[in-house]
C-alpha positions in Angstrom: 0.0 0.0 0.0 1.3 3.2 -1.4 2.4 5.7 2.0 1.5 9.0 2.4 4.8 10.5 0.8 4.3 8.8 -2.3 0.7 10.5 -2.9 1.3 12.5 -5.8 1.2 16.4 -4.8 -1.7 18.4 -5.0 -1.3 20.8 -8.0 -1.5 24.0 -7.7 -3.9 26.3 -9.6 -2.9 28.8 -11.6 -3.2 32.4 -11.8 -6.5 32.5 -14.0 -8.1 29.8 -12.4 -7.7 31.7 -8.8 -9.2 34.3 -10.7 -11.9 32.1 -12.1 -13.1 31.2 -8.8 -13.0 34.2 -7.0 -15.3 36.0 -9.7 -17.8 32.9 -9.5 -17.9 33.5 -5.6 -18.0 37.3 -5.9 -20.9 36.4 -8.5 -22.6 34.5 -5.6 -22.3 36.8 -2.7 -23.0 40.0 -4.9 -26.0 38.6 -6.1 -27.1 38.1 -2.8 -26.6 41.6 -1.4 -26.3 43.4 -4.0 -22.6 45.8 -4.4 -24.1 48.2 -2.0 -24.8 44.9 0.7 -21.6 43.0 -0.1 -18.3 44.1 1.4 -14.8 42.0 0.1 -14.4 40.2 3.1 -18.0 38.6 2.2 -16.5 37.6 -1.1 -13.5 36.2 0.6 -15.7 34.0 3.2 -17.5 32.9 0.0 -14.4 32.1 -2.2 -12.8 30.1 0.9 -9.7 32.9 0.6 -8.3 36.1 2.7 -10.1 39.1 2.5 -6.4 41.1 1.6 -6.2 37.8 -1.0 -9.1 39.6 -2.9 -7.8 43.2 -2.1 -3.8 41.8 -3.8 -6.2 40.6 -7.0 -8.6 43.2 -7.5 -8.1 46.4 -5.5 -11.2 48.1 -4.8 -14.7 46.6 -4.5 -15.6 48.5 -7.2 -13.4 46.9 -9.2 -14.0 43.5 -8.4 -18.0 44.3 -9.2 -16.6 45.9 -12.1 -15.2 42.7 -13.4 -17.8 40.2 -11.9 -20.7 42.5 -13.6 -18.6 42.7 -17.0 -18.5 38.9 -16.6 -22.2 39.1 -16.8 -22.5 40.7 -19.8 -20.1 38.9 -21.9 -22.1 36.1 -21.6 -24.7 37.6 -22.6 -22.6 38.3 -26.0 -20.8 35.3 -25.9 -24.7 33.6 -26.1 -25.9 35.7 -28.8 -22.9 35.0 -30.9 -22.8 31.3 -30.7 -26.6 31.0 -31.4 -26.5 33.5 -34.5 -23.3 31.7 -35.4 -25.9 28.6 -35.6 -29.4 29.6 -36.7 -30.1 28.5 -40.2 -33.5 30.4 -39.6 -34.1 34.0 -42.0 -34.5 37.1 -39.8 -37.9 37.5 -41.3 -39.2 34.1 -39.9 -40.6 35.5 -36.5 -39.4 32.0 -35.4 -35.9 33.6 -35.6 -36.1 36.2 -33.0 -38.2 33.6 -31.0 -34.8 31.1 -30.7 -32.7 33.6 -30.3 -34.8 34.9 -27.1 -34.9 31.4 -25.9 -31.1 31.4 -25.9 -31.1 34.3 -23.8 -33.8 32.9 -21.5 -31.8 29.5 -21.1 -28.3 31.7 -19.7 -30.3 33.8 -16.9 -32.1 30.9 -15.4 -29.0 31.1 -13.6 -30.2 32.8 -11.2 -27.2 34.2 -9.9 -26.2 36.0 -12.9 -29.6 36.9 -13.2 -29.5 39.2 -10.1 -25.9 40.5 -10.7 -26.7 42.1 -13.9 -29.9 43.9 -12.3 -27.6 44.8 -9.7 -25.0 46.1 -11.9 -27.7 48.1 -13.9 -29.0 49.7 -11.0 -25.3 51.0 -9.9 -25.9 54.4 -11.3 -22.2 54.9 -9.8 -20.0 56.4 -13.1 -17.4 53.8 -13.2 -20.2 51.0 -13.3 -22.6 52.5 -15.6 -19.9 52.6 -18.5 -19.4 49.1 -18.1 -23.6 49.2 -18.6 -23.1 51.7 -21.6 -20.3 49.7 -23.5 -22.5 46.1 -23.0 -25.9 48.0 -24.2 -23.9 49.5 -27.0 -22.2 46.2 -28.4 -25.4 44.1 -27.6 -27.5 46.3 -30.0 -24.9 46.5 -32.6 -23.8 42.7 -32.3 -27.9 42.3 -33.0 -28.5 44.9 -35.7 -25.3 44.3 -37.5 -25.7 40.4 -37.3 -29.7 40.5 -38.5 -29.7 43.6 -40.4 -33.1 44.3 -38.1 -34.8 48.0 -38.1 -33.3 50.1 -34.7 -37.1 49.2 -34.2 -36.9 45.5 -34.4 -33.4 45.8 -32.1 -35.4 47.4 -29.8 -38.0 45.8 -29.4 -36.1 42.5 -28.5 -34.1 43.7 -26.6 -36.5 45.8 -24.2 -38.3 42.2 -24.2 -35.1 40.8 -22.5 -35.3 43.5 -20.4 -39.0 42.4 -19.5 -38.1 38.8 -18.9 -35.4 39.6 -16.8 -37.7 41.5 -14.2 -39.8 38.6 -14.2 -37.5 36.2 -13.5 -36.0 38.1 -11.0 -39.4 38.3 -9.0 -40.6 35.1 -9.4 -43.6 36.0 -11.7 -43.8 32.2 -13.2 -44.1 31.0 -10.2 -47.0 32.6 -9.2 -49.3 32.5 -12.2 -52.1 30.7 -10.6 -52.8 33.7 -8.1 -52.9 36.1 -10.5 -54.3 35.6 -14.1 -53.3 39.0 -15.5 -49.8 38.1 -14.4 -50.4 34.7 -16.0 -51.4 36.2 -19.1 -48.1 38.3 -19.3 -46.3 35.2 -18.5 -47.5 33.3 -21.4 -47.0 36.4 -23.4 -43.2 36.8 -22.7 -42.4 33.5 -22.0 -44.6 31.1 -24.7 -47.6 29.3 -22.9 -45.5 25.7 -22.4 -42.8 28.0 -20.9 -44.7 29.9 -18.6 -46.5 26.5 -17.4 -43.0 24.8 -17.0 -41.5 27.8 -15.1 -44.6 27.8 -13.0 -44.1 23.9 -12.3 -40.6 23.8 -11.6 -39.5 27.0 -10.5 -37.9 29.6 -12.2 -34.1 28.9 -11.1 -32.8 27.0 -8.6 -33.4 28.9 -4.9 -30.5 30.7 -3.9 -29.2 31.8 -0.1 -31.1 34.7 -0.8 -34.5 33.1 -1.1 -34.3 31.1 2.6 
């Protein structure tokens, strides 16, 4: 039987991966208090690492929610751009605009992310509203550039990920049968098999924050 000090040694992560897993804890504990409610030393306990750890990485807080918010958003690009990259549907098929929304819908069931970007858009703080700005910005462009849609069309889709994003935030699925005009927007946003699966199962999986 092999001893102890021939265990192979632990391997130690690297510098992006520490990075990796601090932003996915910041992500975490910012979502549950928002930047305002969340102080670095939260984000430490939650990472499993030394509140000066996070200060050596990221400075201020508001840089760390800087970068944990811009996180966000990429994804949000990131999504858009791999399902445009794959859509063999015309941007005149409404069915277009309909799969891209439900790739978008799919990424902020994570509820965590979810609650960071609304956080992040309600910062009305300078240095985090640019980081608002420049997503907005490339979002629209990345849509009207890739679809050739009217400013209209842009618009339109994406104040209706704006919408769904509200409601996911406050639960609305899951409270469809008490209230049938909030039902009826439901199955407007969200498709009526949608809104009923949302309602059955929840709309994310319950964070710290919902206990």
């Amino acid at each position: 039987m092999p001893s102890e000090d021939s265990a192979p040694p632990k391997r130690r992560m690297s510098a992006p991966q520490r990075r990796a897993l601090v932003l996915a804890a910041a992500t975490r504990a910012f979502a549950r208090g928002g930047y305002s409610g969340t102080s670095t030393d939260a984000v430490a306990k939650e990472a499993g690492v030394s509140q000066p750890y996070i200060v050596r990485m990221f400075g201020t807080k508001a840089e760390l929610f800087r970068a944990v918010f811009a996180r966000a958003l990429d994804e949000i690009v990131r999504t858009f751009t791999e399902k445009l990259d794959t859509l063999d549907i015309e941007p005149d098929d409404p069915e277009f605009w309909a799969e891209l929304g439900s790739a978008y819908g799919e990424l902020i069931l994570d509820r965590d992310l979810l609650l960071v970007m609304l956080h992040g858009f309600a910062t009305g703080t300078d240095d985090i509203a640019t980081v608002s700005r420049f997503a907005m910005s490339k979002i629209y462009s990345l849509v009207r550039d890739r679809t050739g849609c009217t400013p209209e069309q842009a618009r339109m889709f994406i104040a209706n990920g704006m919408l769904i994003n509200n409601l996911l935030a406050m639960k609305a699925p899951d409270r469809i049968d008490e209230d049938p005009a909030l039902a009826e927007l439901c199955v407007s946003v969200f498709g009526e098999s949608a809104a009923t699966t949302l309602s059955a199962t929840g709309t994310a999986p319950a964070s710290d924050s919902d206990t």
